[in-house]
C-alpha positions in Angstrom: 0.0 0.0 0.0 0.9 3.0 -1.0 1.2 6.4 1.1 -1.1 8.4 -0.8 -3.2 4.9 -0.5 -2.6 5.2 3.9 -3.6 9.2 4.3 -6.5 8.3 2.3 -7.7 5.7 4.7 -6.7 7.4 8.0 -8.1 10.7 7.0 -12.4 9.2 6.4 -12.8 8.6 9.9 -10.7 12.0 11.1 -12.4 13.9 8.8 -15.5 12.3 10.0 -15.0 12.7 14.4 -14.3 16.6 13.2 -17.4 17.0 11.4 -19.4 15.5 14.4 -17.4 17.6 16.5 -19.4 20.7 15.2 -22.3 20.2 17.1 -21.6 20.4 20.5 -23.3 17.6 22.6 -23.6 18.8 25.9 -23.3 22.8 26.9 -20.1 22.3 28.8 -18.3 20.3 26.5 -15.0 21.0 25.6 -12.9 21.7 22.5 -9.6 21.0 21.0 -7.4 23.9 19.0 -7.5 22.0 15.9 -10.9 21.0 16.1 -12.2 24.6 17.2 -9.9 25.6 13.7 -12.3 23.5 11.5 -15.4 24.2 13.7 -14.8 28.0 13.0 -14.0 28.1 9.3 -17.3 25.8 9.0 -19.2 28.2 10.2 -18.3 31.1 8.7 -18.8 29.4 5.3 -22.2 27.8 6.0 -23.7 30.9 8.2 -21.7 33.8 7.4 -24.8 35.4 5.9 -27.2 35.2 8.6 -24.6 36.1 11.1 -24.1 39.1 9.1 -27.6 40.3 8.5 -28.0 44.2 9.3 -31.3 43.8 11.6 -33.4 46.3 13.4 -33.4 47.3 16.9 -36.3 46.4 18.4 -37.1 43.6 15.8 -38.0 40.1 17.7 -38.5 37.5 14.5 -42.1 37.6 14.7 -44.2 36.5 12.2 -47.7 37.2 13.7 -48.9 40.4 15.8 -51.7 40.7 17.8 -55.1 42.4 16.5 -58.2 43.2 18.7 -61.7 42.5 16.8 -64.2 44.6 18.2 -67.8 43.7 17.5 -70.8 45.8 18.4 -74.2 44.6 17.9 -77.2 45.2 20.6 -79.0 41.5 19.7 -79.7 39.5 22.4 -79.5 36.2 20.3 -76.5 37.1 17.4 -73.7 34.7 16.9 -70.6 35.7 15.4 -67.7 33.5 13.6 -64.6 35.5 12.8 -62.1 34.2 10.5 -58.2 35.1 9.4 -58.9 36.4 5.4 -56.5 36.8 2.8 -58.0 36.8 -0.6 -54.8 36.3 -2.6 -54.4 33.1 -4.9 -52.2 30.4 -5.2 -51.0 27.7 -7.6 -53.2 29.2 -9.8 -53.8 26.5 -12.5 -56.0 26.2 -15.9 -57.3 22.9 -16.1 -59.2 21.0 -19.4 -62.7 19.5 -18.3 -65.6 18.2 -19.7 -68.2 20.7 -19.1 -72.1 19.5 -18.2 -72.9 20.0 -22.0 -70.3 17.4 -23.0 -68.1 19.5 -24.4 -64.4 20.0 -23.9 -63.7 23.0 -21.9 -61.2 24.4 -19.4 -61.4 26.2 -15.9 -59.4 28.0 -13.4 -59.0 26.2 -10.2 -56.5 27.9 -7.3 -56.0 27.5 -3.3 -56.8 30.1 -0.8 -54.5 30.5 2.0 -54.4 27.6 4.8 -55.4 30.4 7.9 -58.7 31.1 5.7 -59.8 29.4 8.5 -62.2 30.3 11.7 -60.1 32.3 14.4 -63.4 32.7 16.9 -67.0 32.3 17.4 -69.0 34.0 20.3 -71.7 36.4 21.0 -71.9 40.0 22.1 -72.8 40.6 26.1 -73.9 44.0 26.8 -73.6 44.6 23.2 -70.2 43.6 23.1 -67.8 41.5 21.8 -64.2 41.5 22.4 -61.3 39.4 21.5 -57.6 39.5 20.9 -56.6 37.2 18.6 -52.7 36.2 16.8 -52.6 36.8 13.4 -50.1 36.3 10.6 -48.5 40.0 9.4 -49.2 39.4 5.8 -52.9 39.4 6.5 -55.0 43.0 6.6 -58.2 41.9 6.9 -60.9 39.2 8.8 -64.3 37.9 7.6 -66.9 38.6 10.2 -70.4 36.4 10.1 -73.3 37.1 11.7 -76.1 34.6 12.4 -79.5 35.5 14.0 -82.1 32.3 14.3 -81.2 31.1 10.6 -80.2 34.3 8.8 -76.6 35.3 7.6 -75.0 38.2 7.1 -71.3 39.0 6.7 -68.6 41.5 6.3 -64.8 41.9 5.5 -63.1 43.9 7.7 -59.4 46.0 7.1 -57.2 45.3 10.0 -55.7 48.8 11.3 -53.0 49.8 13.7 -54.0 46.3 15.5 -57.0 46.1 15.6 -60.8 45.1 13.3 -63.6 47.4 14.5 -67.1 46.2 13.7 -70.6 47.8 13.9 -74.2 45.7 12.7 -77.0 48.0 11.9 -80.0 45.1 10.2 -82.7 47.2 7.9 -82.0 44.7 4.9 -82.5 41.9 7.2 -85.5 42.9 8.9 -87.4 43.9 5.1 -86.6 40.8 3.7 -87.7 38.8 6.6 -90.9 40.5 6.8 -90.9 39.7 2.9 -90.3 35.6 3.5 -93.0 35.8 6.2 -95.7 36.9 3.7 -94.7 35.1 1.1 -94.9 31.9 3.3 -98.2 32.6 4.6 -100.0 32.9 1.1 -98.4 29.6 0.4 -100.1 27.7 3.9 -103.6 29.6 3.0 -103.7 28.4 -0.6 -102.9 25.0 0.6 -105.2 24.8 3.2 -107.7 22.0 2.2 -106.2 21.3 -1.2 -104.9 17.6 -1.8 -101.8 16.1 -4.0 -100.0 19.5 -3.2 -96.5 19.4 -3.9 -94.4 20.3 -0.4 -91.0 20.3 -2.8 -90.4 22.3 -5.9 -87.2 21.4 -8.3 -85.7 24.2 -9.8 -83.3 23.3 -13.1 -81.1 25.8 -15.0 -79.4 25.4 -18.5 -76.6 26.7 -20.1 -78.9 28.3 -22.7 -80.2 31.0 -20.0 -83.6 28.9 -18.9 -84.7 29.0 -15.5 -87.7 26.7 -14.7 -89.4 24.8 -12.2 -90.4 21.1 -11.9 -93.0 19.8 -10.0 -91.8 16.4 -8.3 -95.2 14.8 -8.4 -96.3 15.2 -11.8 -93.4 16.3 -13.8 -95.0 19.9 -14.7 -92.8 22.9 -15.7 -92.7 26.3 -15.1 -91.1 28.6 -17.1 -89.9 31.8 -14.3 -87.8 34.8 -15.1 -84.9 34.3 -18.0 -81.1 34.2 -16.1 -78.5 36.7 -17.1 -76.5 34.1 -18.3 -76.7 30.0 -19.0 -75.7 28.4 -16.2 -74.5 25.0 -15.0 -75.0 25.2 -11.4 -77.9 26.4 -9.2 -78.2 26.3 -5.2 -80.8 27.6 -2.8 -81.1 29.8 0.3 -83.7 28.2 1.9 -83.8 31.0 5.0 -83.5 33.7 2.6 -85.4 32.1 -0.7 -82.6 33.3 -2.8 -82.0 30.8 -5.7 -77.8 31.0 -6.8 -76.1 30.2 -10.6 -72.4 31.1 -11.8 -72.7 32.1 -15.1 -71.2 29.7 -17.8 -68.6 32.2 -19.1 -67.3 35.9 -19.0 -65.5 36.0 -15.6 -68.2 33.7 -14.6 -70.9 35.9 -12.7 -72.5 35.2 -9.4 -75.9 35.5 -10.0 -78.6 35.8 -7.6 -82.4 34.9 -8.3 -85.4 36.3 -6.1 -87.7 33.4 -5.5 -90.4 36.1 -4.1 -90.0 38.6 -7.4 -89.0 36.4 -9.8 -85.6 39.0 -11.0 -82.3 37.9 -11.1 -79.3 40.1 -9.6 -75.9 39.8 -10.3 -73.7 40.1 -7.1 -70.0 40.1 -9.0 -67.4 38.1 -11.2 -66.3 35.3 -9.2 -63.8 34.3 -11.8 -63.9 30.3 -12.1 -66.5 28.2 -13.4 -67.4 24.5 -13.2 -70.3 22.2 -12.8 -71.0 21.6 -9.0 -73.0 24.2 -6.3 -74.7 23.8 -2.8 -75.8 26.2 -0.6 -75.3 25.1 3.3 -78.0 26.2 5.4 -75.9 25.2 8.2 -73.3 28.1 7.7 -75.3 30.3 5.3 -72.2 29.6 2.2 -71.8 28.3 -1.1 -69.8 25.2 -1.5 -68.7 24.9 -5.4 -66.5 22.7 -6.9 -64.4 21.9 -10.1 -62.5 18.5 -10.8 -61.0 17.3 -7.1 -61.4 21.0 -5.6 -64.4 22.4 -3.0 -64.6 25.9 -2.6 -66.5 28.0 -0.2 -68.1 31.1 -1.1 -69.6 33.8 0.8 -73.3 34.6 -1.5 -73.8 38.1 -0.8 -70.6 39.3 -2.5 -68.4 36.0 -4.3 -65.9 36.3 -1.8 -63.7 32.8 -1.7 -63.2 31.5 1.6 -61.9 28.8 1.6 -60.2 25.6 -0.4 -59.9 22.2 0.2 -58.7 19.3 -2.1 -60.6 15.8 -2.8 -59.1 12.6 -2.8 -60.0 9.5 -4.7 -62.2 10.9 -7.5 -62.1 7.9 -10.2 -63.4 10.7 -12.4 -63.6 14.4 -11.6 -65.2 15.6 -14.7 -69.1 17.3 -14.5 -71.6 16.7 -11.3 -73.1 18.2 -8.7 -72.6 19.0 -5.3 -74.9 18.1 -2.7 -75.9 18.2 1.4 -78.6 15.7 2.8 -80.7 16.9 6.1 -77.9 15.4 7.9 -75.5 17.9 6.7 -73.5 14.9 4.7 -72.2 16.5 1.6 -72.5 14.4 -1.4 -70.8 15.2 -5.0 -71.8 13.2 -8.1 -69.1 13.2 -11.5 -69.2 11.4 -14.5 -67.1 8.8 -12.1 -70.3 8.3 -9.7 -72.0 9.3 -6.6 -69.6 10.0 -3.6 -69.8 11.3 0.1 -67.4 13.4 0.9 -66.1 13.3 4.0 -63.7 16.3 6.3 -60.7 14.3 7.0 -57.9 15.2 10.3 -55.4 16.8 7.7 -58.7 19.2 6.2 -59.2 17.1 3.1 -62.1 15.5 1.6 -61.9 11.9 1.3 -64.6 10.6 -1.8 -66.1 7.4 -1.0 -67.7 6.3 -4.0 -71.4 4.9 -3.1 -72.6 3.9 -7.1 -70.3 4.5 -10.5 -70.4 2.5 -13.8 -73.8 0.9 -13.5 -75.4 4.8 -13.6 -77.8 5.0 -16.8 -76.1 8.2 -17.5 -73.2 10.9 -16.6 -75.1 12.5 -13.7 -74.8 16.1 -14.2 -77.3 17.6 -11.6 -78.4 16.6 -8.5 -80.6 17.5 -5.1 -81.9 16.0 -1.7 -85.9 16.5 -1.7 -87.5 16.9 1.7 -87.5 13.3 2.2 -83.7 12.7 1.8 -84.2 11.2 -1.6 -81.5 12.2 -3.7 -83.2 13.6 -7.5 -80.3 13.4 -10.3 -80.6 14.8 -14.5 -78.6 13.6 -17.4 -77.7 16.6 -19.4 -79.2 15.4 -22.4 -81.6 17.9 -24.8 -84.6 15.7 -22.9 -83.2 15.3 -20.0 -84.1 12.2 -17.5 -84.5 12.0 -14.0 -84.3 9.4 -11.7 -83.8 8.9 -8.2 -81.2 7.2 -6.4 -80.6 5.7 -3.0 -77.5 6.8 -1.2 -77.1 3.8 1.2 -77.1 1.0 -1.7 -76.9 2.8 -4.6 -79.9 1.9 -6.3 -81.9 4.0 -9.0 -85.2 4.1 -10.6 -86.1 6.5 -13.9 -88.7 8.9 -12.6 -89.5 10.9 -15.7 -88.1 11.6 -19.3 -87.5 9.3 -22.3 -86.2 5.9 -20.3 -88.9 6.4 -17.9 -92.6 4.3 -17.5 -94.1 8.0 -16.7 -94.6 9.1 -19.8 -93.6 12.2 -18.8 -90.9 14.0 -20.8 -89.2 17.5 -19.7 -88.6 18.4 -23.5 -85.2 20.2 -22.5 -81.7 20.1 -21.0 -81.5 20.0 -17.3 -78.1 21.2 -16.2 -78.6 21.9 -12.5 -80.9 20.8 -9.9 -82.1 22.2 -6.7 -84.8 21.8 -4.3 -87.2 24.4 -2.6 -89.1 23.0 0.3 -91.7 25.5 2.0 -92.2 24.7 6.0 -92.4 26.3 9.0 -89.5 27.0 10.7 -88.6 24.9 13.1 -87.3 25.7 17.0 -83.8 25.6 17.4 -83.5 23.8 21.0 -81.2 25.4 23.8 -81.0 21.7 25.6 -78.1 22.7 28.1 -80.1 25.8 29.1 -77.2 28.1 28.6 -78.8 30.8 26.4 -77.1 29.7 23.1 -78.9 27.3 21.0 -78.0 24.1 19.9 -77.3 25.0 16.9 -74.8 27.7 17.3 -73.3 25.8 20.6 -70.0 24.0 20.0 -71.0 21.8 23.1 -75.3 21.3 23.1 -74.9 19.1 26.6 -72.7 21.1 28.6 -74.2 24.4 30.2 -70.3 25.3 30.8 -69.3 25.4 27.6 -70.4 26.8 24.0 -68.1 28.8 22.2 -64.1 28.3 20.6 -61.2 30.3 19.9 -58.2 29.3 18.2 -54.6 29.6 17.3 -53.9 29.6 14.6 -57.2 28.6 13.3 -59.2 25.8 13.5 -57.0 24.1 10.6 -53.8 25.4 10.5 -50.8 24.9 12.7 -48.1 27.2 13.9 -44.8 26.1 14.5 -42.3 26.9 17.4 -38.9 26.0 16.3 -35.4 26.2 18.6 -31.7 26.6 18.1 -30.6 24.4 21.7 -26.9 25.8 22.0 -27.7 29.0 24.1 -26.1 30.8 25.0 -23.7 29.7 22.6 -24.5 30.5 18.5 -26.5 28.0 16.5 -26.0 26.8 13.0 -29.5 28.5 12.8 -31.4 25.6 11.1 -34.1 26.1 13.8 -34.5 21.9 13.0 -32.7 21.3 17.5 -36.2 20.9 18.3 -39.3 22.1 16.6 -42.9 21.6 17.7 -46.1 22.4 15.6 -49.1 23.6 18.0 -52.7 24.5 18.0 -54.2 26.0 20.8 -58.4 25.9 21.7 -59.7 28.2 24.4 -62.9 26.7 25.4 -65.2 29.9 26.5 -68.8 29.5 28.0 -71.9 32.2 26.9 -70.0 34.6 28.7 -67.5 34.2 26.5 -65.5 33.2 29.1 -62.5 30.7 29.3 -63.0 27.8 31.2 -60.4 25.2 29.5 -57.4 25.1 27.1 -56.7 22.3 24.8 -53.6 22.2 23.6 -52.6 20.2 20.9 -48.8 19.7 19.6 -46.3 17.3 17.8 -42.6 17.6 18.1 -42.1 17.7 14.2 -37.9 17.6 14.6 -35.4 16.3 16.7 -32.0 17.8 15.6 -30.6 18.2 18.5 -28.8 15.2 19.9 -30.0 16.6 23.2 -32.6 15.6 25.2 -34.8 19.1 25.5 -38.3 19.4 27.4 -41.1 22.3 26.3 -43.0 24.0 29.0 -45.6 26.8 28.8 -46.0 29.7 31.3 -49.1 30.7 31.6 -48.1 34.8 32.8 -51.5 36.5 33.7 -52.7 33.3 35.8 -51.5 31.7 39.0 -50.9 28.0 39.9 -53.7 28.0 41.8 -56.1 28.7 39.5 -55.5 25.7 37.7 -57.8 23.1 38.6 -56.0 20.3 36.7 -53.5 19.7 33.1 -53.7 15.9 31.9 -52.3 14.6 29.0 -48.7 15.5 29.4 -45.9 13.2 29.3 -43.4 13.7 31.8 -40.7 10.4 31.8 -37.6 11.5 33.1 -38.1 12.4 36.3 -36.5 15.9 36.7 -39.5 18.1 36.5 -41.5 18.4 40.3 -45.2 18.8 39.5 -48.3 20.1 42.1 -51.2 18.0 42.5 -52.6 19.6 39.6 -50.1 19.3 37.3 -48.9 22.8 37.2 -44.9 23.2 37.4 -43.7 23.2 41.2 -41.7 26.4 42.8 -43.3 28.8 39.9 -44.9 32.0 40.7 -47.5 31.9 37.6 -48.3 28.7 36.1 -46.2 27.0 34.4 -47.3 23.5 32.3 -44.8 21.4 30.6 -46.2 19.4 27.5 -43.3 16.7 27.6 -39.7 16.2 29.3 -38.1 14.6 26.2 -38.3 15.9 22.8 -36.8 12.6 21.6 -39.8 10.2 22.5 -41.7 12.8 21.3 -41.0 12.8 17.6 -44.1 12.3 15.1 -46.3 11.7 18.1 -49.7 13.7 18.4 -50.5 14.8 21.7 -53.5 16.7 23.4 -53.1 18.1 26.7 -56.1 19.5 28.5 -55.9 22.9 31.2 -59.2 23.2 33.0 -59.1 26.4 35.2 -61.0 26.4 38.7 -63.4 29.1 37.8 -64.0 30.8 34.5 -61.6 33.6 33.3 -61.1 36.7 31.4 -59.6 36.4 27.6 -57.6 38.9 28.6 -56.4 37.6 31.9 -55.8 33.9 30.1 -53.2 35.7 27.3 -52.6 35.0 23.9 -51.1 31.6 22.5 -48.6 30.4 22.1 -48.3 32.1 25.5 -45.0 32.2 26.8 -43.7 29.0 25.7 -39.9 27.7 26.3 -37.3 24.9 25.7 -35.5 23.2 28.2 -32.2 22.3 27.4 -30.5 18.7 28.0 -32.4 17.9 31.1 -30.9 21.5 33.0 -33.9 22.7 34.6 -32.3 26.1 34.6 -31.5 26.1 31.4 -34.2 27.8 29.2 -34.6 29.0 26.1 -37.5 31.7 25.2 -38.5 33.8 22.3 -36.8 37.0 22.3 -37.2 39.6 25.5 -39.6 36.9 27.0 -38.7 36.4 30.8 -37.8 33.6 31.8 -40.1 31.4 34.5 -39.3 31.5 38.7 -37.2 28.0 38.1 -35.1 29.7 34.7 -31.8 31.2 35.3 -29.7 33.4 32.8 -26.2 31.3 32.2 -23.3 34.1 32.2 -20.6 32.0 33.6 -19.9 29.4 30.4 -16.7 28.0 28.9 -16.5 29.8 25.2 -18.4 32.7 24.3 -21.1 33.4 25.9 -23.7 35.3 23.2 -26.2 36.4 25.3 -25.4 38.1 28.4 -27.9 40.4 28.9 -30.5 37.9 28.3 -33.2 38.6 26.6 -32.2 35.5 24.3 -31.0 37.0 21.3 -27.3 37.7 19.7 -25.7 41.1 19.7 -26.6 41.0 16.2 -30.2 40.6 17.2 -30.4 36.6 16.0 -32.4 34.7 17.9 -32.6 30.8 19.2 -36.3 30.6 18.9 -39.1 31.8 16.2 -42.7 31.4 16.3 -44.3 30.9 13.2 -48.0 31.0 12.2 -47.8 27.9 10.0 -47.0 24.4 9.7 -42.8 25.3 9.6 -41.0 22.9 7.4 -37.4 23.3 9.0 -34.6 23.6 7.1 -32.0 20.3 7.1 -29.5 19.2 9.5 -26.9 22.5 9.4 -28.5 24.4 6.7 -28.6 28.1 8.4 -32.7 29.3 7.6 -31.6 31.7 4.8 -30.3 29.3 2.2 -33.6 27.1 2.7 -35.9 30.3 2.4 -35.1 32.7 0.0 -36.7 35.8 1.3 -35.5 35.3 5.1 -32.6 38.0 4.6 -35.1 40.5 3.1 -37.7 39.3 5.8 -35.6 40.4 8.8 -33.4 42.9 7.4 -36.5 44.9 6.9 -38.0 44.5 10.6 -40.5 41.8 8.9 -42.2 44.6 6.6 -41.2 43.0 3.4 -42.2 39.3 2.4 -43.7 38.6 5.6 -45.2 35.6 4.1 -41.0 33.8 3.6 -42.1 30.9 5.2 -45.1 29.6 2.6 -44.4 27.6 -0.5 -45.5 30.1 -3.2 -43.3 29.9 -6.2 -39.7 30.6 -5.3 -39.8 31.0 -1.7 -38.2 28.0 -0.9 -35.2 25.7 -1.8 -36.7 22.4 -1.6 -33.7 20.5 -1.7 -32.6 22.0 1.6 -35.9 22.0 3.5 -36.9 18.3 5.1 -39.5 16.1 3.8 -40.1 18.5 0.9 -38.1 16.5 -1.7 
């Protein structure tokens, strides 16, 4: 063997204990001249940027800031659901389809942001409602909607200098209330004594501009006012007898038909078309769909809400959209009938209920007031049949294939049904003053309303660099933890109980780090009880209730090893002794902290966040100690923890934050006023091939 052959050999496995050797293993190791050589010049080449970056006084990393929605309405009995609202567009896409006429044909389909999601729901006491509530920088605006008994209104609201102001003044609502009434009475007197009345009434629209009712029991038309525009969808408003069709072409009009003055309106260019609409009566929205996507719409102004995806389509070409009484939501392509159904990660999962045995590609479809599900073939004589959504069984009701004898004589692109009945008491059965309905928890007179951070969907992301004092290699991957918090509040709007739900999404530490929570407004004491953390290790002391021992405001700590923690969904449930103020309860993610390598004393924070009665502030370290003041961030302002308002993909193992996000640099040398969004996967934000599980 050669010499060269010999260096070759001995050098793999030096080269390999020196690489190692850059991440320190415990706080107090200790190291060598020639490794501290190699450690150095590795990190000036991998994070000399980031340790360079020219950043603000007074800037703390934060992605979020803190906005107080103020809502003033004087009803006794209004309910209010406030969501985070962005209405920018991504991954923008033109797709080919087959449209309901057969034809091939394309559309737009696109995804909201993941935060278009609810932040809050309660009601206004004393003509008040109050909350402060986390929301991501980049958004400048909430949706506010209002629901009294079984009407809906809504409105978007600018978010400015911190804070959403709100005031509900209802002169619309009451006129066209007083018109339903009347309307509804005429209908019971001319019934009165009559037989073989029809309690439904199907309402089809074509892409030729017809508009025209069905009657179920004998097949009869009636020919009402001419649309705008052909159409392939149509939906109802039952509370508000509105009738709802997106134009077939030119930016795709919302357009709005009066059932009690036979006119049409058009409320604005939504922008998209496709086959498939429903109207929830549950939430007061539109729910529309093209190929394997579901979007929600709000009606009185063709605002997009939200988006969610659909899996397991065999086809996702034409159909309808759906809901049975149940609230089930059921979408028929030229694939089958499917029930689509709300899945953990917020997706639709299709299971398909009837496919190739269907006489024809379904095209239109509605639930009458018996639950029976009405479906048309798009043909210029349309059929209709109806089908069973248990077994999947059909029967021709009228048209050409049917026994009736009945035909339509014309194309039936869209169904929808029209049932007239009197409305029907919304029970209060836990006697808390908040209907059924409208209560998130019907049996339980302590509980009724939800707020949540981020939203009810979306995850936020604390992520930690474990060497403080000492300087990271700023991949924020030591330990990172993705969180959703739930204030449960009672009629009073009140807090009574945090859920707190969390998975530790990385484990790049080689340390063995715990996560606590301080709780800063609220003492020990008033913590009844916190079950559902995991404490192995045998270092943290709790109180009989599970609150942190020796702390002067509660403290709660999720788990005491980040390494048996990995991948692992976990709830953890705070129940306070009495109810509390929002106020007095704080904001999540609260004061939340690492604790490093099993050293109680050792904690890491967010920047200028204090640290708990049990922290203590290392100055007195071997090596450079690069926080001495603190107030846990560099003397170049970098900090070891970030908060962010989404699901944080962390970059990999010793890849510093900036070279996996693009826009990071700008991000903080700015003081987070330009791309505030850095962390999202829009089109060049990110270097996948850095960022784990992205590739």
């Amino acid at each position: 063997m050669n010499t060269k052959s010999i260096f070759r050999f001995l050098f793999i496995p030096v080269f390999l204990l020196t690489i190692q050797s850059c991440v320190k293993d415990t706080l107090t190791e200790t190291v060598s001249p020639e490794e501290e050589t190699v450690v150095e010049e590795e990190e000036e080449s991998s994070t000399n940027d980031i340790t360079n970056l020219q950043i603000p006084e007074g800037f703390e990393f934060e992605t979020s800031e803190t906005v107080t929605v103020t809502i003033n309405d004087n009803a006794s009995n209004a309910i209010y659901t406030v969501y985070a609202y962005d209405d920018r567009q991504y991954n923008i896409e033109e797709v080919d389809i087959i449209n309901d006429e057969g034809q091939a044909d394309t559309a737009v389909t696109f995804e909201s942001d993941e935060l278009n999601q609810i932040l809050f729901k309660g009601r206004p006491v004393n003509g008040v409602l109050e909350q402060t509530i986390m929301s991501p920088s980049y958004y400048s605006q909430v949706y506010i909607r209002r629901k009294e008994g079984n009407m809906f209104t809504s409105q978007i609201v600018d978010i400015q200098n911190g804070a959403a102001n709100y005031i509900f003044s209802d002169a619309t609502n009451k006129i066209r209330q007083a018109e339903i009434a009347s309307f509804k009475h005429k209908i019971t007197q001319s019934r009165m004594g009559a037989k073989n009345v029809e309690i439904d009434t199907l309402f089809a629209v074509n892409g030729s501009g017809q508009l025209f009712s069905i009657n179920p029991l004998n097949g009869s038309l009636k020919e009402l006012a001419a649309m705008p525009m052909g159409s392939y969808t149509a939906a109802i408003d039952h509370a508000n007898m509105y009738l709802y069709s997106i134009g077939k072409n030119n930016g795709n009009p919302l357009m709005r038909y009066d059932m009690i003055n036979d006119a049409w309106t058009t409320i604005s260019n939504l922008g998209m078309g496709g086959p498939r609409l429903a109207f929830n009566d549950n939430d007061g929205l539109l729910y529309f769909s093209t190929r394997s996507k579901v979007y929600t719409i709000d009606p009185s102004n063709a605002t997009v809400l939200n988006t969610w995806d659909i899996n397991n389509l065999n086809n996702n070409s034409g159909g309808d959209l759906a809901f049975s009484a149940d609230g089930t939501l059921f979408l028929s392509s030229f694939g089958g009938l499917y029930r689509l159904d709300l899945d953990a990660d917020n997706v639709y999962q299709a299971t398909r209920i009837s496919a190739d045995n269907l006489p024809f590609n379904p095209t239109s479809m509605t639930f009458d007031s018996n639950d029976e599900l009405w479906l048309a073939a798009n043909g210029s004589d349309s059929d209709l049949i109806i089908m069973d959504t248990v077994t999947g069984g059909w029967e021709y009701i009228y048209g050409p294939n049917s026994t009736s004898g009945v035909n339509l004589g014309r194309t039936v692109n869209d169904l929808t049904t029209y049932t007239v009945s009197e409305d029907i008491e919304d029970p209060d059965t836990d006697g808390d003053g908040i209907t059924d309905s409208d209560d998130e928890y019907p049996d339980d007179p302590d509980k009724a309303f939800e707020t949540f951070t981020p939203s009810k969907y979306g995850w936020g992301t604390l992520a930690f660099e474990d060497l403080w004092p000492y300087l990271g290699d700023y991949d924020f991957n030591d330990t990172a933890v993705n969180y959703r918090f739930v204030a449960i509040q009672n009629s009073l709007n009140e807090v009574v109980q945090l859920d707190i739900f969390f998975e530790v999404t990385s484990d790049g530490a080689g340390l063995s780090n715990a996560m606590g929570l301080e709780l800063e407004s609220i003492a020990p004491n008033q913590i009844e009880s916190v079950v559902g953390n995991v404490l192995t290790e045998g270092f943290i002391n709790v109180a009989a209730n599970g609150t942190e021992e020796g702390q002067s405001r509660a403290v709660i700590i999720l788990f005491d090893n980040n390494e048996t923690m990995l991948n692992v969904a976990t709830e953890v449930n705070v129940k306070f002794t009495t109810p509390l103020s929002v106020a007095q309860v704080g904001i999540a993610p609260f004061n939340a902290f690492l604790i490093i390598n099993k050293e109680r004393g050792r904690e890491i924070h967010l920047p200028n966040r204090l640290r708990t009665s049990l922290g203590v502030n290392t100055v007195d370290v071997d090596g450079i100690n690069q926080d001495p003041d603190g107030n846990y961030q560099t003397d170049s302002r970098l900090p070891w923890a970030i908060n962010v308002m989404h699901n944080f993909k962390v970059p990999k193992e010793r890849v510093p934050v900036n070279e996996a996000y693009n826009f990071f640099n700008d991000w903080a040398s700015s003081g987070g006023n330009s791309y505030s969004d850095w962390y999202k996967d829009n089109p060049g934000y990110r270097n996948i091939i850095y960022i784990i599980d992205e590739q």
